[in-house]
N, C-alpha and C positions, 0 to 999 in steps of 0.2 A: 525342254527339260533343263532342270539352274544344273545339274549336276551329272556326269559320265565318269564311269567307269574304265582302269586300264589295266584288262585283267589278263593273267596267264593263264593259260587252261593247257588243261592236260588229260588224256583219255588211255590209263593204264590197259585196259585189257584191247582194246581196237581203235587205232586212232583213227579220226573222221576223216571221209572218205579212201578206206578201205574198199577194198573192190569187193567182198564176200558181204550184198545184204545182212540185216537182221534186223530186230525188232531194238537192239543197243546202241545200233547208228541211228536208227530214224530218232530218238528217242537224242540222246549226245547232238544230232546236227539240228534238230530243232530248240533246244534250248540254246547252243552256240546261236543261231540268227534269229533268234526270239532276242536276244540281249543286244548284238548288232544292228539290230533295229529299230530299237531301243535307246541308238546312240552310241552305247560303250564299243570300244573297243578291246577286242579278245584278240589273242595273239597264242597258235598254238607252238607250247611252250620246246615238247620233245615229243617225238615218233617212237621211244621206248618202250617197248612193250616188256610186262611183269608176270604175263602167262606162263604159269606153273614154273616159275625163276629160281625155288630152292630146292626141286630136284634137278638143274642144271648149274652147279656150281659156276663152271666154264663163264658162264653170262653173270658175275659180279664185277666182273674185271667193265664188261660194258656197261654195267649198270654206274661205276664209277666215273668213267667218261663221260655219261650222258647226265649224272650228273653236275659234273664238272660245265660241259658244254651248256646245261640249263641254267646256271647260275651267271653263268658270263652274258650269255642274252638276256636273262631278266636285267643285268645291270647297265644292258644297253636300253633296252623298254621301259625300264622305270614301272613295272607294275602297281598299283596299289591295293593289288589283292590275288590270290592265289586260288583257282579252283577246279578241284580235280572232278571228271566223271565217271563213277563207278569202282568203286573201290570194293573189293571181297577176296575169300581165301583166296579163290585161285588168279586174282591177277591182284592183289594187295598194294595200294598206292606207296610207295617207296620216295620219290622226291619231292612230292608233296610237303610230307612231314618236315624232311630235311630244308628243300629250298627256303618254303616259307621262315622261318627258323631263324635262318643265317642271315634272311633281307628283311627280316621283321614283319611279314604280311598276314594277315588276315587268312587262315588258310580253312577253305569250304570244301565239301563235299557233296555232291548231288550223286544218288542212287548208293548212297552206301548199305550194305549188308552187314548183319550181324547174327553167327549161326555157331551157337556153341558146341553142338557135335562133333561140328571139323576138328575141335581139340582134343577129341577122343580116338581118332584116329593118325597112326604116325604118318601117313600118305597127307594129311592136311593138318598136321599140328602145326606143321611154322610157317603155313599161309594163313593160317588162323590168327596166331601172333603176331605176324608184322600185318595184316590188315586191323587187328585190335591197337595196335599200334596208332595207325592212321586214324582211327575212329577217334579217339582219346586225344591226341593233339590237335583235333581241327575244333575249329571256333565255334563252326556250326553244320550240321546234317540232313539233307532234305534227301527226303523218300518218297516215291510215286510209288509203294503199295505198302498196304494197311498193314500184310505181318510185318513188312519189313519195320515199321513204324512201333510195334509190336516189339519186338527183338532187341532195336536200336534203345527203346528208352532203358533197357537193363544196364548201358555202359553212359548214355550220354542223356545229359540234364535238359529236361521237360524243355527249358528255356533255352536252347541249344538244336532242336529237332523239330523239324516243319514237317507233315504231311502235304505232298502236291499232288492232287485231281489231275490223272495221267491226261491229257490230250495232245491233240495233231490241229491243222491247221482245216477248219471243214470246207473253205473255201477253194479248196485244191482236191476235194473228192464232193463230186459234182453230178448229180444223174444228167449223161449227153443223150438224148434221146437219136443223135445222127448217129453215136459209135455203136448202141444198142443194135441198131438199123445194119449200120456197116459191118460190124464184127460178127452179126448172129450171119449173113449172108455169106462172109469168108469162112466161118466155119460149118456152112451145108447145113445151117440147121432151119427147118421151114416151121417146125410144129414139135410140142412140146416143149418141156419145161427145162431149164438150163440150172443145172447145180453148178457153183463154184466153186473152188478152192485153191488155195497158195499157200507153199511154203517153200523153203531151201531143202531139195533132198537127199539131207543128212541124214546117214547112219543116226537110230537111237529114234527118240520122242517124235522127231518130223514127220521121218518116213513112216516110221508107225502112227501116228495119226493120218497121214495120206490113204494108207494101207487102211484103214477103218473105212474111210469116208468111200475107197472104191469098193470095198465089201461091201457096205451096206446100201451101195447105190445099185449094186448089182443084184442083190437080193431083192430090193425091190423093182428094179425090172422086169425080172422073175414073176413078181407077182404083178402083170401087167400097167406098171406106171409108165409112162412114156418119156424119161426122162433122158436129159444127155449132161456127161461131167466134163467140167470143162477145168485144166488145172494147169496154172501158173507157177511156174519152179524151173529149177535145174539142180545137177548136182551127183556125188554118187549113188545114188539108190536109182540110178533114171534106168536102168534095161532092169532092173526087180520089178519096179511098178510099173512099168509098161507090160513086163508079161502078168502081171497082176492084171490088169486091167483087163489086156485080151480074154485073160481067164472067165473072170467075172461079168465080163461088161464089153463083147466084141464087137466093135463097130460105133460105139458109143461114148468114147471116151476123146478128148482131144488135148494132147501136152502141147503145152505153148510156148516152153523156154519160160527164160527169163525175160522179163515184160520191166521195162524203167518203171521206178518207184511214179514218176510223172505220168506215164501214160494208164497207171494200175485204175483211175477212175474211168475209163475206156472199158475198161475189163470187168469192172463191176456192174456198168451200167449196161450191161451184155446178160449177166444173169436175172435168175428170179430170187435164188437163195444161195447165201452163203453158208458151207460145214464146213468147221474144222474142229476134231476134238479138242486142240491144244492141251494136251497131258504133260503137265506139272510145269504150265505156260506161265512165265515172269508176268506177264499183265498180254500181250496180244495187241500187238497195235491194227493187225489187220482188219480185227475185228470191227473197232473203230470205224478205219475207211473204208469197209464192207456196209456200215451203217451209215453213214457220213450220206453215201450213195443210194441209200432206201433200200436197203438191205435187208430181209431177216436174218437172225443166226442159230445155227443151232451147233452145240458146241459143250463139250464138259462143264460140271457146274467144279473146276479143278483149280489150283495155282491163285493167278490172279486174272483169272477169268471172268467173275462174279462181277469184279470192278467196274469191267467197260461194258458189259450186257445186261439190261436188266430183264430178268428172268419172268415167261409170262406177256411182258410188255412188248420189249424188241424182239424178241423169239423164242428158243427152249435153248436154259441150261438143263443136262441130264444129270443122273450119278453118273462118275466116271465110267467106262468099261461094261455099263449096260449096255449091250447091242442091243434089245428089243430095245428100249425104251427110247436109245439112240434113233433104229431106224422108224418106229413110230410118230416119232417129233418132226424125222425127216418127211415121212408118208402125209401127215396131217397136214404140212405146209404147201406140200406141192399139189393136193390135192384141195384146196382149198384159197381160189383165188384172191378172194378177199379181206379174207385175215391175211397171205401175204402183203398186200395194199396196205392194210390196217396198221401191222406190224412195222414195215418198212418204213411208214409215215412217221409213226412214232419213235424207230431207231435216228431217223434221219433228224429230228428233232431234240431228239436224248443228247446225239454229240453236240449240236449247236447249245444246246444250255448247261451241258456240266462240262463236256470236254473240249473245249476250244482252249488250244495253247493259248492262246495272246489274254485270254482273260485271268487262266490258272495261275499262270508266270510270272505273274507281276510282285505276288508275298517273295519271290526268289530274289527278284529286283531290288522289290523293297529291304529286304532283308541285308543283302550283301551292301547295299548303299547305308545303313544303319551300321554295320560290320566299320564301312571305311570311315564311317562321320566320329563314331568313336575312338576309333584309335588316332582321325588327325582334326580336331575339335572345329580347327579353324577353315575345314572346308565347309564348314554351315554358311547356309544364305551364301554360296560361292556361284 
């Protein structure tokens, strides 16, 4: 590469590696080492976090520090560019706007949000305004999902706003046919069909979609499928869904804890079929490494779910909150080993040709390296 990058980076709403998964870290730490790899050097810039900061007054006094503290490091690093990850109401990039500013930087935004609602209400008017804020000062705006892309062109110019094809690395979710082997024997299971699912269980959207998937696997129990759910999480909803499960499904259900992001193809490669509703899912990266791994999916046709499944091919999106049509899609796949085969082949091939990071990531590269050749002419042919 003639040219590298020495950028700041800053992750208002969770900075990377935070101990509490999600689908904002995997998504933040793989663009941070998709650029590092790449060459540039990234430097995270401050640990300040902007979650829900103007109904805590108390926390501007820190936000002044840390940006006091950000500006004296950038002028020890010498960046030549600024870019924040995730910027919206409720964690609104705040030194962003400023640092870049003061040291003259190119200031970017990857996954920005634009949702003018929030201004309708006083609980999110002035995360609305200082996130519209950041929208409007940065130079340029990449979005990995299509409303969002939708939304953003209302504030920020055509020529200013990338669309990026969300992916993960598929190299790193892998069908092991020895963890298949190993994992279905650790967990007692000799015969029948292995559902999976994952997520963090959190009050709200998680554990209600967890809450779906043991319904409906219980119900079809019931109607003698032989199935066993096998599910990956931790969190507070864990003694709800557990007696959930006993209720629905006793004897047949197996919680795993929390499983490392690294050994999660281990855990795929143990099932036949991935469910997870994901209700009013930002995009689902699961989904992805659930297919990555020959996976089918069946899952809400909701959020940004449509994105990374395609509907038919890889498996069944439903209407949201249909149970029948949910557990039908589920009944069909498990009862039919072939089109699982069929399906999984074809998922496991969908992410190697639209969602692989390392191929997606490069317009971001390209872009931010265009971002610095313009403002300093004479790094061309450097």
């Amino acid at each position: 590469m003639s040219q590298s990058l020495n950028i700041a980076f800053y992750a208002p709403l969770k900075p990377l590696g935070h101990p509490h998964p999600s689908g904002d870290l995997v998504i933040g730490t793989g663009l941070y080492q998709f650029l590092q790899g790449r060459g540039h050097r990234l430097e995270s810039i401050s640990q300040f976090r902007t979650r829900w900061i103007y109904w805590k007054p108390w926390r501007w006094l820190q936000f002044l520090r840390a940006r006091s503290r950000s500006l004296q490091r950038c002028r020890k690093l010498n960046p030549n560019l600024w870019l924040t990850y995730h910027s919206y109401y409720k964690a609104p990039d705040l030194l962003g706007p400023d640092c870049s500013r003061r040291l003259r930087l190119p200031y970017t935004i990857f996954q920005g949000i634009y949702s003018t609602k929030r201004r309708k209400r006083w609980q999110t008017w002035a995360g609305f305004v200082l996130n519209r804020r950041a929208l409007l000062a940065a130079d340029h705006v990449f979005t990995n999902r299509k409303e969002d892309f939708v939304n953003l062109g209302r504030i920020v110019p055509e020529e200013s706003l990338t669309y990026v094809v969300p992916g993960i690395l598929p190299e790193q979710f892998i069908f092991d046919a020895r963890s298949r082997k190993q994992l279905r024997q650790e967990w007692d299971i000799t015969e029948g069909v292995v559902v999976l699912t994952a997520a963090m269980f959190r009050p709200g959207v998680k554990s209600e979609g967890l809450s779906w998937v043991i319904r409906s696997c219980g119900e079809l129990f019931r109607q003698n499928v032989p199935l066993y759910l096998v599910i990956a999480g931790e969190g507070k909803e864990d003694r709800h869904l557990r007696q959930l499960a006993d209720s629905y499904l006793p004897g047949r259900v197996r919680f795993l804890g929390k499983v490392a992001r690294e050994e999660m193809y281990r855990f795929y490669s143990a099932g036949d079929l991935f469910v997870f509703p994901g209700i009013r899912e930002s995009l689902g990266m699961v989904f992805l490494e659930a297919q990555s791994c020959g996976l089918p999916v069946v899952a809400f046709a909701d959020g940004g779910v449509p994105e990374v499944v395609a509907d038919g091919v890889c498996g069944y999106l439903v209407s949201p909150f249909d149970a029948r049509e949910f557990n039908e899609s589920i009944a069909r796949l498990l009862a039919d080993r072939v089109l699982r085969k069929r399906m999984g082949e074809a998922a496991s091939g969908y992410v190697r040709s639209r969602h692989d990071l390392k191929q997606n990531y490069h317009i971001v590269e390209d872009t931010l390296l265009g971002l610095v050749d313009r403002q300093n002419p004479q790094r061309r042919g450097a």
